[in-house]
C-alpha positions as CSV (number, residue, x, y, z in Angstrom):
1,X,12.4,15.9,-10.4
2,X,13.7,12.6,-8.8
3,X,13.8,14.2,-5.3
4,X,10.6,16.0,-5.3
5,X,9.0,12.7,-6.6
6,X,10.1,10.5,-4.0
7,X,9.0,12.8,-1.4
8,X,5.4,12.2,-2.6
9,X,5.9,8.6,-1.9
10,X,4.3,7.1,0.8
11,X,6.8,4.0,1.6
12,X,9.6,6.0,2.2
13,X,12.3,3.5,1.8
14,X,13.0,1.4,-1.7
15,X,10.3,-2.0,-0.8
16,X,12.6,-5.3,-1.6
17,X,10.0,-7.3,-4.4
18,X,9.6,-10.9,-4.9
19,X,8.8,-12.5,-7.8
20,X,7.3,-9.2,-10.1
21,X,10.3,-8.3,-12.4
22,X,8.2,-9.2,-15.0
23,X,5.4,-7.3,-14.0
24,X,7.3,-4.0,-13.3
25,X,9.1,-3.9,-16.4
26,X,5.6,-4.3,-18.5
27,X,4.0,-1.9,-16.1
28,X,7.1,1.0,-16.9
29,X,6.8,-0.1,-20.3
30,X,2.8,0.2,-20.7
31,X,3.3,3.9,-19.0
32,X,6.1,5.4,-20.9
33,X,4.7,4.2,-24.9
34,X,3.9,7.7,-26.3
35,X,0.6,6.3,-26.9
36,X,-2.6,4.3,-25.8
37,X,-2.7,2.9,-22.9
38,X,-3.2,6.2,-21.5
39,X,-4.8,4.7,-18.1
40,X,-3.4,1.4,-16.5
41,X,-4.6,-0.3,-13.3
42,X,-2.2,-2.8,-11.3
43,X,-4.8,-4.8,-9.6
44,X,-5.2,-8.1,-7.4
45,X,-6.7,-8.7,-3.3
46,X,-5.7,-7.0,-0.7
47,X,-2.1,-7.5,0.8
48,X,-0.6,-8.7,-3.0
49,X,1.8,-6.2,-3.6
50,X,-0.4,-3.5,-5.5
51,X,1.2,-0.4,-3.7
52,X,4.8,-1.5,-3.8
53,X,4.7,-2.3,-7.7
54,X,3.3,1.0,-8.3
55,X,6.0,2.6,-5.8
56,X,8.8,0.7,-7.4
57,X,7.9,2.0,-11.1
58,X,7.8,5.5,-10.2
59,X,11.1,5.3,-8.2
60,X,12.3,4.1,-12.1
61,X,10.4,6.5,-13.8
62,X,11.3,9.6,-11.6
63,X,14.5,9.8,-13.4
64,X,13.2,9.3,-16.8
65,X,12.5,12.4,-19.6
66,X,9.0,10.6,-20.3
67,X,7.1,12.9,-18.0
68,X,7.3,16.5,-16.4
69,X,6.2,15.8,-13.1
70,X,4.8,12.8,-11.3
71,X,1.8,12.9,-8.9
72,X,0.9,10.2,-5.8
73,X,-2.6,10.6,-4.3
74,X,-4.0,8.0,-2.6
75,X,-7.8,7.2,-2.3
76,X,-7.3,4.7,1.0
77,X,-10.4,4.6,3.1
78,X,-9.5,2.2,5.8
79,X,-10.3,1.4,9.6
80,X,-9.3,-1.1,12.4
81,X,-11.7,-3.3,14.5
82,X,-10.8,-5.3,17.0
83,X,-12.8,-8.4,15.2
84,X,-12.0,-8.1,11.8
85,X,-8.6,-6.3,11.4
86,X,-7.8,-3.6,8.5
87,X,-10.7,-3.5,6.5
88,X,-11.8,-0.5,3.9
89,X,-14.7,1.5,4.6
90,X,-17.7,0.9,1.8
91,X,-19.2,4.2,2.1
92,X,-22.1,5.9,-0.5
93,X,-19.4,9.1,-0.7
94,X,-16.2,8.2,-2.8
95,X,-13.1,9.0,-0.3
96,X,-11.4,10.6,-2.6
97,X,-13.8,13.9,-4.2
98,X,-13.1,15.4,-8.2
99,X,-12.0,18.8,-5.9
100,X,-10.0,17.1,-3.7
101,X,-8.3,15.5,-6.3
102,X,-7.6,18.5,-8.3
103,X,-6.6,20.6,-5.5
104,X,-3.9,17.6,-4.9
105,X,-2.7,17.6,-8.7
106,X,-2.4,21.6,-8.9
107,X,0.0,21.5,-5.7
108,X,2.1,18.5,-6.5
109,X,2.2,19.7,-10.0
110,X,3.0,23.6,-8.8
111,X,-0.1,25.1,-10.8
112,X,-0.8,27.8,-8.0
113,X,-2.2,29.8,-10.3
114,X,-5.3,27.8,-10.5
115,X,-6.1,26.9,-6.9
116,X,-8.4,29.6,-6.5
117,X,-10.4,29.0,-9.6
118,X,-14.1,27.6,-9.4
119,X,-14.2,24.4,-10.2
120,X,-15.2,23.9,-13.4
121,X,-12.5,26.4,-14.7
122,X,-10.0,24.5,-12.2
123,X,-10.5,21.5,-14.3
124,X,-10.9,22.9,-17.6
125,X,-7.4,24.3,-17.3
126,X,-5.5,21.8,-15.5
127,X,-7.0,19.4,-18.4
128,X,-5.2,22.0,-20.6
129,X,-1.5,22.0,-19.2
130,X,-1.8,18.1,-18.5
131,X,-2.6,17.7,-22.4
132,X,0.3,20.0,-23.3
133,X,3.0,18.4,-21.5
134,X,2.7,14.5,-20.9
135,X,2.6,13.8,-16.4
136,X,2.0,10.9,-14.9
137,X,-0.8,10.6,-12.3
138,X,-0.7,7.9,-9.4
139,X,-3.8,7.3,-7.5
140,X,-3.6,4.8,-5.2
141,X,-6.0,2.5,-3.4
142,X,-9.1,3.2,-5.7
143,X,-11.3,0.9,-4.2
144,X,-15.0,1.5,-4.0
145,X,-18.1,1.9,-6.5
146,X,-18.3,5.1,-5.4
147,X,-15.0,6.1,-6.0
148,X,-15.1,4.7,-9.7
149,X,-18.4,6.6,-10.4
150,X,-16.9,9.4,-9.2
151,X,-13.7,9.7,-10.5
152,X,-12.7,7.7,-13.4
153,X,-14.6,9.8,-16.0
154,X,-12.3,13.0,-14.7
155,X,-9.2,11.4,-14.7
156,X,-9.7,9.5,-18.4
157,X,-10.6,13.6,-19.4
158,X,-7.0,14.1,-18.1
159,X,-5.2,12.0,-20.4
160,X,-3.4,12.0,-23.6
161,X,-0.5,12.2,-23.7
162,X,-0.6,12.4,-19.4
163,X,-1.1,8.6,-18.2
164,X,-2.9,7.6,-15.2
165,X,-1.7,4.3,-13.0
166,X,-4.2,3.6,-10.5
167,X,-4.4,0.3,-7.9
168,X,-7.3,-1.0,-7.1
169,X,-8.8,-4.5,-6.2
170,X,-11.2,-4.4,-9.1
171,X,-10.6,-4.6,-12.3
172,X,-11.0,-1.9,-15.7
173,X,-12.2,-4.2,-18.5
174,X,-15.2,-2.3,-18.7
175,X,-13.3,0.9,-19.8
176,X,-12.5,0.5,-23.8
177,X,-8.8,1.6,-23.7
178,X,-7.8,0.9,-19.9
179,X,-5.2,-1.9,-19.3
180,X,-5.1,-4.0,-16.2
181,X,-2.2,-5.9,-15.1
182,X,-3.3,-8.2,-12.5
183,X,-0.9,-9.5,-9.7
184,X,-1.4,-13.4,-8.3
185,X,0.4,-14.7,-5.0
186,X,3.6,-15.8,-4.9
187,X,5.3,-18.7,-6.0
188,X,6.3,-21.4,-3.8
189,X,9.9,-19.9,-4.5
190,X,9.6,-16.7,-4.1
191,X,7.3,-17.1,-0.6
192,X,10.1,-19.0,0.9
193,X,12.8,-16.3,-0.3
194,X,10.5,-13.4,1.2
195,X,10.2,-15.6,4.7
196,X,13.9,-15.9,4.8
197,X,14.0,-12.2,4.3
198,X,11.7,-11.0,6.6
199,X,13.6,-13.1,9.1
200,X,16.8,-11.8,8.8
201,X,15.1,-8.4,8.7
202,X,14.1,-9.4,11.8
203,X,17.5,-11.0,13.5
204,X,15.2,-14.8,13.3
205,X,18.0,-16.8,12.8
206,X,16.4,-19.9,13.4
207,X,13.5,-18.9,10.7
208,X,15.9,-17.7,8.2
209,X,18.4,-21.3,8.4
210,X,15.0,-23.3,8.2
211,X,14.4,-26.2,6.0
212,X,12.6,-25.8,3.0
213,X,10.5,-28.4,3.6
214,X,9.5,-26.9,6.8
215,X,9.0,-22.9,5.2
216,X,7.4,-25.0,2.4
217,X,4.3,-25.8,5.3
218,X,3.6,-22.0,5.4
219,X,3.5,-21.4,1.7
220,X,0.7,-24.6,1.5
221,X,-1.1,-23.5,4.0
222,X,-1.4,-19.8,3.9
223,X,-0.5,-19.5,0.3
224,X,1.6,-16.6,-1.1
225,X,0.3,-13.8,0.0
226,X,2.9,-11.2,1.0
227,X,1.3,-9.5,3.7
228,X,0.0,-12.5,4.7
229,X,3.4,-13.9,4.9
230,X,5.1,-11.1,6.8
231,X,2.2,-11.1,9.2
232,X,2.9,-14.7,10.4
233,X,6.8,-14.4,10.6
234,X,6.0,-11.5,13.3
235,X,3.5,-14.2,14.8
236,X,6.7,-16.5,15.2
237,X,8.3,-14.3,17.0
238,X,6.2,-15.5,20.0
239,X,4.7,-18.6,19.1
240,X,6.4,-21.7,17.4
241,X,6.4,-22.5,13.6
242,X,4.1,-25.9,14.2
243,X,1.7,-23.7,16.5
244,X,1.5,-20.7,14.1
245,X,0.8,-23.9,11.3
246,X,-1.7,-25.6,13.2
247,X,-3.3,-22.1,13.9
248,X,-3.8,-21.2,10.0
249,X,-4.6,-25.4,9.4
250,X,-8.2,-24.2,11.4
251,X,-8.8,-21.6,8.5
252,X,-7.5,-23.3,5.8
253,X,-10.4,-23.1,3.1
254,X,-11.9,-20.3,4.1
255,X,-11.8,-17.1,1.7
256,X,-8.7,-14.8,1.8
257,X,-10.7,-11.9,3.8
258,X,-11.6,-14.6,6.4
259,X,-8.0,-15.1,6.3
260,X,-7.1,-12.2,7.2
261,X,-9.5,-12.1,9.5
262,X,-8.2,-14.5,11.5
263,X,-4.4,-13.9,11.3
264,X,-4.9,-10.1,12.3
265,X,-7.7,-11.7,15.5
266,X,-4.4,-14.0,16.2
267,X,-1.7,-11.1,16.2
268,X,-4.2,-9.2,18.4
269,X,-4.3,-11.4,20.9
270,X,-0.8,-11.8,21.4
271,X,-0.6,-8.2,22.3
272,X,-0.8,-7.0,25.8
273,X,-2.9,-4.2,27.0
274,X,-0.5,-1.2,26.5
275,X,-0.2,-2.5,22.6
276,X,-3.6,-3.2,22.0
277,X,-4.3,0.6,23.1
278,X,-1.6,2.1,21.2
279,X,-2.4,0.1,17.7
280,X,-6.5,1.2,18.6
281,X,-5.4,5.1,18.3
282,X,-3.3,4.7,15.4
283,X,-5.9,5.1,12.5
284,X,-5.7,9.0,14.1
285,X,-2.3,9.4,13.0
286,X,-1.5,10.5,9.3
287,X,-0.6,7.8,7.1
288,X,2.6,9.2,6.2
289,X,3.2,8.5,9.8
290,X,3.4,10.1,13.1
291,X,6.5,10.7,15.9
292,X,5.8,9.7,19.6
293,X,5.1,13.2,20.5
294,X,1.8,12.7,18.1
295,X,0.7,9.9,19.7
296,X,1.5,10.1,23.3
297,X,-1.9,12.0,24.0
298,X,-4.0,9.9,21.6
299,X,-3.1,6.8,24.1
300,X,-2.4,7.9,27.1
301,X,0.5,5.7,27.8
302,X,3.6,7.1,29.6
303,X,7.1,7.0,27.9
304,X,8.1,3.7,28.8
305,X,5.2,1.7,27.7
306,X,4.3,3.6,24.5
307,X,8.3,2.2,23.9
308,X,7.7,-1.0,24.8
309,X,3.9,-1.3,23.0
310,X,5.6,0.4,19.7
311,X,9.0,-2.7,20.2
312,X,5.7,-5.2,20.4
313,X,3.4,-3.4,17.3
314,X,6.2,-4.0,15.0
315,X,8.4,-7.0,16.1
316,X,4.6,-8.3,14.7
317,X,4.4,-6.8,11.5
318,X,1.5,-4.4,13.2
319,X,3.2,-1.2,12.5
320,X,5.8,0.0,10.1
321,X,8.8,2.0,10.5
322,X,9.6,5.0,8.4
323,X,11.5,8.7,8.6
324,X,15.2,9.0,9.2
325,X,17.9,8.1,12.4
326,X,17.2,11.2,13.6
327,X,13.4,11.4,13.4
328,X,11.4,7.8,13.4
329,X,7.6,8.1,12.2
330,X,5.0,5.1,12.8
331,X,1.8,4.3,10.9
């Protein structure tokens, strides 16, 4: 199963956590009890680590006998704007429908039989199997009203002994049963042992043998945020640690959206044209990533600049990496 599972994952590569232990071992804990909670939500603001903790317990839990199969859908409804960075779409229609969802459970979970079934039967007898054998369901990114209207009541008919981990930036207290397990930002600690990481991830000697009293600026001032974090030590690599300071100093006090708001307006602007293209199509490419072959039409660069736009996307912490030596994917 272990294989299979990890295929399904989206980060395709083991993240490096700071400062959850204890939150992952109560999350694998909550989902592998043989009883109630049946549904758990890891939950917290936008950039805290949601996706990785949720990754990091299945990686544990796709060797364990606890479940048959493991599923990973994700629910993410996002889009890019020049002005206001990543921000998810509040739409009237959940992004995630009860039929798409179910036609995403029946394949991971290899229920072919029942693709073809109307709906109602579809559900009715996938509810069956998934109350028969106990399976873990991941949905990830469950982030509207609409998607809770929508899709909560199915899953929670799902469960027993099958568990459901969803991640979400809002909370479950109103559903009797549902734990949450909130994440909060980093400690001082563990912000300055992610910056030293991300800088020797990214050959910044200088950042990595800095001070702590100097890496201690960034924590105060942008707090501990990990994607925040990350997204300013790829703003170092072209400006200077005061400079990037006295940048965030200007929006200090303002709400973590606005935050983000401004560090993403600040990384765009240090990109040059070719960049700014290239990161403006990538919302087109699949979020488990595309090759250069994908994206070459979508921008309209030649070779040599979509090379040297990609080198620029992710020395900022714009665009990750993923796939193998052989066969690179962006998203």
């Amino acid at each position: 199963m272990e294989t299979r599972v990890l295929g399904r994952l989206e980060i395709k590569e083991p993240p490096r956590l700071f400062g959850v232990g204890d939150k992952l071992s109560e999350l694998t804990a909550a989902l592998t009890t043989g009883e109630s909670p049946w549904l758990v939500a890891v939950v917290g603001i936008g950039g805290i680590g949601k996706t990785s903790l949720a990754d990091a317990a299945v990686r544990a839990l796709s060797t364990s006998p606890a479940f048959s199969d493991i599923a990973w859908i994700s629910a993410r409804q996002e889009r890019f704007t020049l002005w206001g960075g990543i921000q998810a779409e509040e739409e009237a229609s959940p992004a995630l429908t009860i039929e798409t969802l179910l036609d995403a459970l029946i394949e991971q979970f290899g229920f072919q039989d029942l693709a073809r079934l109307p709906l109602a039967q579809k559900r009715e007898s996938l509810r069956a199997r998934l109350k028969v054998q106990p399976h873990l369901v991941v949905v990830d990114n469950l982030e509207t009203a609409a998607d809770y209207r929508a899709l909560i009541p199915a899953l929670r008919d799902l469960v027993n002994p099958t568990k459901l981990l969803i991640t979400s930036r809002h909370s479950l207290h109103d559903y009797p049963g549902a734990q949450s397990l909130s994440l909060d930002e980093l400690s001082a600690g563990d912000s300055l042992a992610l910056l030293r990481h991300e800088a020797g991830e990214r050959g910044m000697a200088d950042l990595g043998a800095a001070s702590d009293e100097l890496l201690l600026q960034v924590h105060q001032v942008a707090g501990g945020n990990p994607l925040a974090l990350k997204l300013l030590v790829g703003q170092m690599h072209t400006l200077s640690l005061p400079q990037v300071l006295d940048d965030l100093r200007e929006a200090r006090g303002q709400s973590i959206e606005d935050l983000y708001r401004f560090i993403y307006w600040r990384s765009w602007q240090l990109l040059n044209d070719e960049s700014r293209r290239l990161l403006a199509v990538m919302p087109l490419v699949a979020e488990s990533g595309g090759g250069l072959e994908q994206m070459a039409p979508l921008s309209e660069l030649d070779p040599a600049q979509m090379t040297a736009a990609l080198r620029q996307l992710v020395t900022l912490c714009l665009v990750n990496v993923q796939g193998t030596l052989e066969a690179r994917r962006y998203n």
